[in-house]
N, C-alpha and C positions, 0 to 999 in steps of 0.2 A: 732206151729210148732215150737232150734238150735243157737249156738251161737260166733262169735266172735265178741267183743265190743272193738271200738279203742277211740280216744279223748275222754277220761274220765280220771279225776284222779285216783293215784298210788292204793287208797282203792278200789275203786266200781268194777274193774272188777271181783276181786274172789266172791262177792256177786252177782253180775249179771249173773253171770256163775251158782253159786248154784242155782238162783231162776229160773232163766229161765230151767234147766234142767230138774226142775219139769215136763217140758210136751215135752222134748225133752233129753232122755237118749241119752250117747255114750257108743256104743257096742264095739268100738276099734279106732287102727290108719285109718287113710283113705289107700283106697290103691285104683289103678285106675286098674278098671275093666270095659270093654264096652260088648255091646250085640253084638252077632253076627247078628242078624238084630233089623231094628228099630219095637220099639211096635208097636201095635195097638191105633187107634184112642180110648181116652176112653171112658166109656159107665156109665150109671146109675149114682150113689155116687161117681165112680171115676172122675164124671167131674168134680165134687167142688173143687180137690185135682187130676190135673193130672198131676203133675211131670214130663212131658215130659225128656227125655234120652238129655242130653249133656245141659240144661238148670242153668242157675246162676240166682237166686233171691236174691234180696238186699234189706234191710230192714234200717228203722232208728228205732235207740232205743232208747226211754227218761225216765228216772227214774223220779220220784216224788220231788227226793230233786232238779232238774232242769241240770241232765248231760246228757250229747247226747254222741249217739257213734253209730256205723255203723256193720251190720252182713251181712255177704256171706253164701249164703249157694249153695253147687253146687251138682247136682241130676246125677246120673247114674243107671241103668237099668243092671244088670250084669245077668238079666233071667228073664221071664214072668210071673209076679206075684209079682216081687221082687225091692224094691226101696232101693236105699243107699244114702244118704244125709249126705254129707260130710263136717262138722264146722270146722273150728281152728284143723283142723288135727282129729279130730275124727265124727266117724260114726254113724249114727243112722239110724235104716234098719227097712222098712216098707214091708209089705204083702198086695196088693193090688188087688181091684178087681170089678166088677160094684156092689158089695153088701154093700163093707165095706174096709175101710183100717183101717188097723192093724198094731199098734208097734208088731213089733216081740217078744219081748219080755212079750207082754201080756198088753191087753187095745187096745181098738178102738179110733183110731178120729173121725171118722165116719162111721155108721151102718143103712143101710133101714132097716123102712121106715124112709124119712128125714119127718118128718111132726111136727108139733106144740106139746110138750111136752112129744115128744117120750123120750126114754131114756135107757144107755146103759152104761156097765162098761167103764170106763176109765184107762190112766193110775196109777193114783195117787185118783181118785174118782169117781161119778157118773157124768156121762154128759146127758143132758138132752138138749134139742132144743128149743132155744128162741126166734127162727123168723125164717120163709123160705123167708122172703120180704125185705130184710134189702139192707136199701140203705146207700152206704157209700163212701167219699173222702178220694183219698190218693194221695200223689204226684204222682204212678203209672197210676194216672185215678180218674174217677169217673165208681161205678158200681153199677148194680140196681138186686133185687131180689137174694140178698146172703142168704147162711143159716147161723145164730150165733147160737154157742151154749157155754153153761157155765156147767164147769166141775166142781166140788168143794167138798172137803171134811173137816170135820168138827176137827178132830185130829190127825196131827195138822193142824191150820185153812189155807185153798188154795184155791183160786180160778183164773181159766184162761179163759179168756169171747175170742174167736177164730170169724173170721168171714171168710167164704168161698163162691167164687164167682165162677160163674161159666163157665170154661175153661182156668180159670186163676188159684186159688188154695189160697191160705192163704194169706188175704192183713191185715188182724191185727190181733193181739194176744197181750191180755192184763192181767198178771199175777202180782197176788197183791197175799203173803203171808209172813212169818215170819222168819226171817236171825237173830236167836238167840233172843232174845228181842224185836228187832226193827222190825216195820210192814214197810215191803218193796214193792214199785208197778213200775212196769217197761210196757211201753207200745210198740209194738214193731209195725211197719206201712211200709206196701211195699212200696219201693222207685223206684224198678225197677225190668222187668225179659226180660230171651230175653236167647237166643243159647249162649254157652261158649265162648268168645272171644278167638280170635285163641292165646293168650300170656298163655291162660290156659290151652293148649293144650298139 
């Protein structure tokens, strides 16, 4: 799943910005747009990844060389079918639905059936399904029975290992590839979600 990184030094954040964008493109500036009603409870694939309308997910992000830094991402619903995920002032807009969500721009995060070695285009490569049981800790929780999958392509070498729980939505994403020469992996791990606080409002 978007990026802004803070407590890090003056280098890492334009490289953390490049690598993480591998699986989270911005289509533009954020602009605030709401639904005129609230969605639907979701259903199928969309529960691993429900995005709920007016929600803030907070993530910790560690690099490999040992810096930390913190990402916001806040979700809005601007029509049925349609998610905008708003980082560091830009957008990244998903097509949603109980089958499959879909970068807008082309590549799935996920696609039925979720089953053990299914497999499906991506943004940037093949993604393929490497557990529907995966159990895993994060400061947001402990959660049982998520789907991982790992997306990865070979030129140039990417790989982003995602784990999706479910009615909760993306509690890691772990993207290891290459920032010019140097082999770079940043881990990124929910820290919290919950309704926009009203100062975002």
């Amino acid at each position: 799943m978007p990026t802004r990184v803070t407590r890090l030094n003056a280098r890492a954040p334009t490289g953390l910005v490049a690598l993480l964008s591998v699986v989270s493109a911005c289509a533009g500036p954020a602009e605030s747009t709401r639904p005129a009603t609230a969605p639907a409870r979701a259903e199928g694939v969309e529960r691993y990844l429900p995005l709920p309308d007016g929600f803030v997910y907070e993530y910790d992000v560690d690099t490999d060389s040992g810096e930390k830094g913190r990402m916001m991402m806040q979700v809005s619903r601007p029509r049925e079918g349609l998610v905008e995920l708003a980082v560091a002032g830009k957008v990244q807009r998903l097509e949603v639905s109980s089958d499959a969500v879909e970068h807008a721009t082309g590549g799935y995060l996920l696609k039925a059936p979720l089953q053990p070695s299914a497999e499906w285009k991506g943004q940037f490569g093949t993604v393929r399904v490497a557990s529907i049981d995966r159990a895993i800790s994060t400061p947001a929780g402990g959660f049982k029975a998520c789907v991982e999958t790992i997306e990865e392509s070979l030129a140039p070498p990417k790989r982003a290992t995602s784990v999706y729980c479910l009615d909760v939505g993306l509690v890691s994403l772990h993207i290891e590839g290459a920032l010019g020469e140097e082999a770079v992996s940043v881990a990124t791990t929910l820290r919290s979600f919950g309704p926009r606080p009203t100062e975002f409002e």
